[in-house]
BAKOL-222098 format. One line per field, with one value per atom (N, C-alpha, C): y, x, z; atom name; residue in one letter; residue number from 1. Coordinates in Angstrom, 1 decimal. Each point is the difference from the previous one (the first is absolute). Example, Ala and Ser with C-alpha at 12.3 -4.5 7.8 and 13.67 -1.06 7.14 Angstrom:
2
y: c(-5.7, 1.2, 1.2, 1.1, 1.1, 1.1)
x: c(13.2, -0.9, 0.9, -0.4, 0.9, -0.8)
z: c(7.8, 0.0, 0.0, -0.7, 0.0, 0.8)
atom: c(N, CA, C, N, CA, C)
rest: c(a, a, a, s, s, s)
nr: c(1, 1, 1, 2, 2, 2)
//
This chain:
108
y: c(13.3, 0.6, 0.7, 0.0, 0.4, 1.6, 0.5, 1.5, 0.8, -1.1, 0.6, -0.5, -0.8, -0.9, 0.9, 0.2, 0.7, -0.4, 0.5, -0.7, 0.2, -1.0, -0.3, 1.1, 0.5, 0.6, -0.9, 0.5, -1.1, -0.3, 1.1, -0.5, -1.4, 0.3, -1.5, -1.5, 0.4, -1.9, 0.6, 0.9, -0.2, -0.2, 0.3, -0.3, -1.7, -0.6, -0.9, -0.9, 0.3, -0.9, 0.1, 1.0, 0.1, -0.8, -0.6, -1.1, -0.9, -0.6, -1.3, 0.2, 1.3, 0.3, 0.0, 0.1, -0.4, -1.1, -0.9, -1.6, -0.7, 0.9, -1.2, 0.7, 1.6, 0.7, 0.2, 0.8, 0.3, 0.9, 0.6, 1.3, 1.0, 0.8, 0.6, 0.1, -0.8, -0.1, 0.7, -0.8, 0.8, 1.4, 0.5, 1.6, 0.5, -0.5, 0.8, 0.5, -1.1, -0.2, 1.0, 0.2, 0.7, 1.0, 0.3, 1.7, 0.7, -0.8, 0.7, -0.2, -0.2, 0.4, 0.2, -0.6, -0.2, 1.1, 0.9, 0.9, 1.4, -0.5, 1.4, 0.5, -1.0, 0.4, 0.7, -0.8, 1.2, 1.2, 0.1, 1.2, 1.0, -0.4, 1.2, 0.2, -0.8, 0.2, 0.9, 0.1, 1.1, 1.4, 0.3, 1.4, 0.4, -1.5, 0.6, -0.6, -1.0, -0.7, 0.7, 0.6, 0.5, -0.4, -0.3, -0.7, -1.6, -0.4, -1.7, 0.4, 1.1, -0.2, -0.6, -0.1, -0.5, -1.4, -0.2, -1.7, -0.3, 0.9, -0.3, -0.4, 0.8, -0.9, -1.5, -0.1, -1.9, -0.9, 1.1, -1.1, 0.1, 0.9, 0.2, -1.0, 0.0, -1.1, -0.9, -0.5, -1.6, -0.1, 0.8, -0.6, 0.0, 0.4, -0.3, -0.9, -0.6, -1.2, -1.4, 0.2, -0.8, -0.1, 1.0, 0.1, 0.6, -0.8, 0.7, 1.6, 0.3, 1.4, -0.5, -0.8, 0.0, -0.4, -0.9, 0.0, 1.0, 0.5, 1.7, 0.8, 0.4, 0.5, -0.6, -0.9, -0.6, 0.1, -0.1, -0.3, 1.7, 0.7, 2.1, 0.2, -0.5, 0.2, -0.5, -1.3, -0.2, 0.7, 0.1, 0.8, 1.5, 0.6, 1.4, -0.8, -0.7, 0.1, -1.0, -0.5, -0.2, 1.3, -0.8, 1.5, 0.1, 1.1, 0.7, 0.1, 0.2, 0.6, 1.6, 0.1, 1.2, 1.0, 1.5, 0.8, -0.1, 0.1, -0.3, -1.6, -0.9, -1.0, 0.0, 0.4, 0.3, 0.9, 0.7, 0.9, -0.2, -1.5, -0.6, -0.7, -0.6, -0.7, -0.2, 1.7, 0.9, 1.0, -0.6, 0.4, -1.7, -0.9, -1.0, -0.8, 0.4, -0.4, 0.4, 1.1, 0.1, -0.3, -0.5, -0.4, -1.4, -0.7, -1.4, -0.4, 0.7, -0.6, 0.6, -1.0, 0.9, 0.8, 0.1, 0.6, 1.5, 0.1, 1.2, 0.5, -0.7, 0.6, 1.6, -0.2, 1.8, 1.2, -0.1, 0.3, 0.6, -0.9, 1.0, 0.8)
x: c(1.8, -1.4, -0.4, -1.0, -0.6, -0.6, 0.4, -0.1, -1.5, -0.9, -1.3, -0.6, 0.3, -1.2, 0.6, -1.4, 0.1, 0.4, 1.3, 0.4, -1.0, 0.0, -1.1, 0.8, -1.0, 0.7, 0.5, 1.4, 0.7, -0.9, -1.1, -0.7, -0.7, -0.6, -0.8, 0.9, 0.7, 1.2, 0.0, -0.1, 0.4, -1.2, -0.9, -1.5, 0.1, 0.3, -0.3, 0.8, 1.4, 0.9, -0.4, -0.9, -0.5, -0.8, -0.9, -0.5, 0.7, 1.4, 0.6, 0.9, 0.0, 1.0, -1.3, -1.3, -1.3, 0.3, -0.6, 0.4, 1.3, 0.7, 1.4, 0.8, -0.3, 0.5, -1.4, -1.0, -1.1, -0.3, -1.1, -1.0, 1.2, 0.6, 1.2, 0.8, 0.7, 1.2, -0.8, -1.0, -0.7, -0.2, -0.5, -0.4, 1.3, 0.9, 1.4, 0.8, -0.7, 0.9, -0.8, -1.0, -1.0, -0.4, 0.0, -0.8, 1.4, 0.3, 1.7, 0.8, 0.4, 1.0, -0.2, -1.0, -0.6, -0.7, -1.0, -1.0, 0.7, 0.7, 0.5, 1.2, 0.8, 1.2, -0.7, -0.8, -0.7, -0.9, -0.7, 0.0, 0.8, 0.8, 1.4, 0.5, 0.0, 0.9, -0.9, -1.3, -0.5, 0.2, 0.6, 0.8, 0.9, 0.7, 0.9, -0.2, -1.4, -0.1, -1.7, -0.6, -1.4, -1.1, 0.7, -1.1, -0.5, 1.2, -0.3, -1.2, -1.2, -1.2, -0.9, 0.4, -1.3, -0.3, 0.9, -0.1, -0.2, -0.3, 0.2, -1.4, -1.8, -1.1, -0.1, 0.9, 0.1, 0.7, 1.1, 0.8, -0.7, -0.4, -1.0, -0.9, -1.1, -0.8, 0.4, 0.8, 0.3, 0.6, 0.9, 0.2, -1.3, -1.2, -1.2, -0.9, 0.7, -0.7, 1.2, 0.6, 1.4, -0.8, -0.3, 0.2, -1.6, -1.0, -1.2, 0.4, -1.0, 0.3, 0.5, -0.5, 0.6, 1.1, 0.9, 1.0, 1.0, -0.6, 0.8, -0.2, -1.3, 0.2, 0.9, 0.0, 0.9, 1.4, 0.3, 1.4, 0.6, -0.3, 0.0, 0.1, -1.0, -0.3, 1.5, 0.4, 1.5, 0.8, 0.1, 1.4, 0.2, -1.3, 0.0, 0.5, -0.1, 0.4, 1.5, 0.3, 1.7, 1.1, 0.5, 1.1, 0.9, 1.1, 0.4, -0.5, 0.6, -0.3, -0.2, 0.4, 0.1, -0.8, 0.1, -1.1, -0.8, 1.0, -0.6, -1.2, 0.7, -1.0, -1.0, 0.1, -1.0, -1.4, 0.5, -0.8, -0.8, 0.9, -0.8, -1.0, 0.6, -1.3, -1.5, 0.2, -1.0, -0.7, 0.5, -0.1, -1.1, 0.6, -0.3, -1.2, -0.4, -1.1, -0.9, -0.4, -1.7, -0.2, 0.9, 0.1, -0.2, 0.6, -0.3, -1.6, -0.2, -0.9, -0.8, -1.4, -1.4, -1.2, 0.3, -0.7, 0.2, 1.7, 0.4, 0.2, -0.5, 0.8, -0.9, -1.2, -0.8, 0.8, 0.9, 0.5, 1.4, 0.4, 1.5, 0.2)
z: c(-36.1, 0.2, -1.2, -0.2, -1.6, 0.8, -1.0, 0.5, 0.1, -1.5, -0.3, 1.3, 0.6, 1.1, 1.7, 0.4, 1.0, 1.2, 0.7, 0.8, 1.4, 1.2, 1.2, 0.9, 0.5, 1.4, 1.1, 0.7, 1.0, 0.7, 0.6, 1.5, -0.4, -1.1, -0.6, 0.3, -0.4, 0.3, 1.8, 0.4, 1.5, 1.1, -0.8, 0.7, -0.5, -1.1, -0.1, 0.8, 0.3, 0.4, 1.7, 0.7, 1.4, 0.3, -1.1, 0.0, 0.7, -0.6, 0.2, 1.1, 0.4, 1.4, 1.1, -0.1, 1.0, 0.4, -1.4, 0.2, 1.0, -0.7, 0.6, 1.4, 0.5, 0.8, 0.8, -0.2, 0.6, 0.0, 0.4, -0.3, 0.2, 1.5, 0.4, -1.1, -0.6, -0.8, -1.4, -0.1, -1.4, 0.3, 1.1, -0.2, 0.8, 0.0, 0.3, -1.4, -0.5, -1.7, -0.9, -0.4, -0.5, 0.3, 1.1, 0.9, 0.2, 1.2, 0.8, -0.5, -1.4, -1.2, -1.4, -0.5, -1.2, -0.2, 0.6, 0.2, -0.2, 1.7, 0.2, -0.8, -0.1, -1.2, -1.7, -0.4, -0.9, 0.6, 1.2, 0.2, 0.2, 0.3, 0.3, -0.9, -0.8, -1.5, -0.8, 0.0, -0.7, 0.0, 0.8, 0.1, -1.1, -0.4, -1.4, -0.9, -0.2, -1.0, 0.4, -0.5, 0.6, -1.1, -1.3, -1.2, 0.6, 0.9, 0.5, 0.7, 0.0, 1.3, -0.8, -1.2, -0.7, 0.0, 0.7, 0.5, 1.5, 0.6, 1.5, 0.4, -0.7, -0.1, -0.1, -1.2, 0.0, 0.7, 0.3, 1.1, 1.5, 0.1, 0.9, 0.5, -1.1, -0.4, 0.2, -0.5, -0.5, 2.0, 0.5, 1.4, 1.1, -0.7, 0.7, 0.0, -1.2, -0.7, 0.6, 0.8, 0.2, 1.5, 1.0, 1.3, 0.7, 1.0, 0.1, 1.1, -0.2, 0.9, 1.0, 1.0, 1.4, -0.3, -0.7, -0.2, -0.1, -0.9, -0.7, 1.1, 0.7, 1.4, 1.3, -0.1, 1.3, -0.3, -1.2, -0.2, -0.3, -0.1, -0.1, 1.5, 1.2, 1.2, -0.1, 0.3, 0.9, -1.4, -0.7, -0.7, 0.7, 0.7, 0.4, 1.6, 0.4, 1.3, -0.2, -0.7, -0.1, 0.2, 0.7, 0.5, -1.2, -0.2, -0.9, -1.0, -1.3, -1.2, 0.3, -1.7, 0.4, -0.7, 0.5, -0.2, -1.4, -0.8, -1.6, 0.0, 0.5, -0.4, 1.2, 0.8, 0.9, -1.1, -0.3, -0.7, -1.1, -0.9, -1.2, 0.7, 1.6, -0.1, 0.5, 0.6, 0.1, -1.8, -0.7, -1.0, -1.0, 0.5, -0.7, 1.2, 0.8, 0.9, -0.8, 0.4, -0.9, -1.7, -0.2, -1.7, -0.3, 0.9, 0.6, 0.4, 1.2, 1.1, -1.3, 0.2, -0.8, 0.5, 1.5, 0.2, 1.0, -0.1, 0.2, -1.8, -0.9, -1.8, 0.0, 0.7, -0.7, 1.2, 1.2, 1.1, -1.3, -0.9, -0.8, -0.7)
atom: c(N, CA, C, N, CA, C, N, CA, C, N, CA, C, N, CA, C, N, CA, C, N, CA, C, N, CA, C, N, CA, C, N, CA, C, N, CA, C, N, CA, C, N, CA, C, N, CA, C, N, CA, C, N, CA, C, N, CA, C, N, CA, C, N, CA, C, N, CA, C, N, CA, C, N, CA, C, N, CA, C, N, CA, C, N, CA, C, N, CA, C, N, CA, C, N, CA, C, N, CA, C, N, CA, C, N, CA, C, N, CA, C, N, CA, C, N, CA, C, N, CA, C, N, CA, C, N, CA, C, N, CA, C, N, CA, C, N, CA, C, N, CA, C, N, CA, C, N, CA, C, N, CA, C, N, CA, C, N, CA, C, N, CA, C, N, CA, C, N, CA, C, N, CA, C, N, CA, C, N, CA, C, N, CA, C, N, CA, C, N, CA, C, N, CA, C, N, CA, C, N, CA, C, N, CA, C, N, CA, C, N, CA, C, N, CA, C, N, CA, C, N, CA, C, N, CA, C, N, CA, C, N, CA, C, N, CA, C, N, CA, C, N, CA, C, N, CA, C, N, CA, C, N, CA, C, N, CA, C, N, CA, C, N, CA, C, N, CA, C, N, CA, C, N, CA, C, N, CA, C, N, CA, C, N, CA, C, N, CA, C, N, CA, C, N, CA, C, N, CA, C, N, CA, C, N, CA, C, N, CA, C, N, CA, C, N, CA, C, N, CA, C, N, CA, C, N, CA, C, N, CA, C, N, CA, C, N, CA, C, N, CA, C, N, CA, C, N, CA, C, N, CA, C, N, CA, C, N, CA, C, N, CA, C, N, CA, C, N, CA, C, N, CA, C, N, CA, C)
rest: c(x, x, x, x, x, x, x, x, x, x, x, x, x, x, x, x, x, x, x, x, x, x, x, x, x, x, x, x, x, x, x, x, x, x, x, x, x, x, x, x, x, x, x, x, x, x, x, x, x, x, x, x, x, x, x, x, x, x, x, x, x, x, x, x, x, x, x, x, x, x, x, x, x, x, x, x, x, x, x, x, x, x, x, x, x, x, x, x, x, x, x, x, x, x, x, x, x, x, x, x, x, x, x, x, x, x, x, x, x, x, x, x, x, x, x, x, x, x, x, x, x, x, x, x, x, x, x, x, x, x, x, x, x, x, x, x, x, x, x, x, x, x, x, x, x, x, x, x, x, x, x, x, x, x, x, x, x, x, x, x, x, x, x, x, x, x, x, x, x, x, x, x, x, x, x, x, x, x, x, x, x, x, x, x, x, x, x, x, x, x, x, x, x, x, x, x, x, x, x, x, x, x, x, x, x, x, x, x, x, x, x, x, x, x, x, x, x, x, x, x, x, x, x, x, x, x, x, x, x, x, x, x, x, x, x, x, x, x, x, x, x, x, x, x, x, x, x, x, x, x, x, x, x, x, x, x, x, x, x, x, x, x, x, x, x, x, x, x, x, x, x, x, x, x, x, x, x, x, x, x, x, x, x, x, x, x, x, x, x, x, x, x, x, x, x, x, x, x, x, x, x, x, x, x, x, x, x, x, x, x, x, x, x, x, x, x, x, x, x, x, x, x, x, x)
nr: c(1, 1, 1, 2, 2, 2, 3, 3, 3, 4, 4, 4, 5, 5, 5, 6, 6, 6, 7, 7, 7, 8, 8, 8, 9, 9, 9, 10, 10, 10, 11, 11, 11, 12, 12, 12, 13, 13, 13, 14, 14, 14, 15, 15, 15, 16, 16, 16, 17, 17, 17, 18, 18, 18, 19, 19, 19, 20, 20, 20, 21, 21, 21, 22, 22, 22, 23, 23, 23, 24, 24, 24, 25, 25, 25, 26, 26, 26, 27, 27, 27, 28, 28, 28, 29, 29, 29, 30, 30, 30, 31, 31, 31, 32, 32, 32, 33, 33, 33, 34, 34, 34, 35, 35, 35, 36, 36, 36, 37, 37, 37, 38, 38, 38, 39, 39, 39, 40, 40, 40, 41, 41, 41, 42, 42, 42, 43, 43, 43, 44, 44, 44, 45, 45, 45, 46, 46, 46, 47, 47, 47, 48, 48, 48, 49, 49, 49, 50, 50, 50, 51, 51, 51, 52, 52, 52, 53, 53, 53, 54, 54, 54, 55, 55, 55, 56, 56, 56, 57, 57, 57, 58, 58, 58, 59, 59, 59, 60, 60, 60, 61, 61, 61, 62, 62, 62, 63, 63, 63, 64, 64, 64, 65, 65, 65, 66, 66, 66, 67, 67, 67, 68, 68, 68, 69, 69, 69, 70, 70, 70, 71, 71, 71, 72, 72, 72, 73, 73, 73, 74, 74, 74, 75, 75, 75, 76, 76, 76, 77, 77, 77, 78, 78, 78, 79, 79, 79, 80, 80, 80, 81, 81, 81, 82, 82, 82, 83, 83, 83, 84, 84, 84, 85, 85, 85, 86, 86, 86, 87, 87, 87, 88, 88, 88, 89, 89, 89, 90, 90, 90, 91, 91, 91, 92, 92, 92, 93, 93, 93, 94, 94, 94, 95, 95, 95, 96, 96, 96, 97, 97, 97, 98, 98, 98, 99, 99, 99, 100, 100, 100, 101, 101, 101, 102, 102, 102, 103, 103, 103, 104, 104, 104, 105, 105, 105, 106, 106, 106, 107, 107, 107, 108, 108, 108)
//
C-alpha cells in the first residue's frame, strides 16, 4: 500500500459489496448486512474510537442512496419487533432511526 495515497473507508467497499448481496440474496439479507451489522457495529464502536463520527454522515448517506425510505422504514420497524437482542443494541437502533428515515432527520 503506498502510504502517500489515502486509504477508503471500510464502510465504502461494504456499501458497495450490499449491492451484490441485494442482487444475489435480496433486499432482507442486504439491510441485515448493512444496517443490522454494518451501521450499528460502527455506531457502538464510536464510544472508543469517537474521531470515526466524521464518517458516519457519509456512510449514512451513501446507505440512503442504497435503500428508499420505506425500505429503511420497514426493515427498522421489524428489527424493533424481533425478539432478543440486547439492551445496548436495542438502543443504537433507536439511535440510528431518525438519522436514517428523512423525515424524522429534523426530530434528532
Amino acid at each position: 500500500m503506498d502510504p502517500k495515497q489515502p486509504t477508503k473507508p471500510w464502510w465504502r467497499e461494504s456499501c458497495a459489496a450490499t449491492e451484490c448481496i441485494r442482487e444475489r440474496f435480496g433486499l432482507k439479507n442486504a439491510l441485515d448486512y448493512i444496517v443490522g451489522q454494518k451501521l450499528i457495529d460502527f455506531v457502538s464502536g464510536l464510544e472508543w474510537h469517537p474521531d470515526d463520527a466524521v464518517d458516519l454522515p457519509q456512510f449514512i448517506a451513501e446507505v440512503q442512496r442504497l435503500f428508499t425510505e420505506a425500505e429503511l422504514r420497514d426493515y427498522l420497524d421489524e428489527l424493533r419487533r424481533r425478539p432478543g437482542g440486547t439492551h445496548r443494541y436495542r438502543a443504537m437502533l433507536r439511535w440510528v432511526r431518525p438519522r436514517l428515515l428523512y423525515e424524522d432527520a429534523d426530530r434528532s
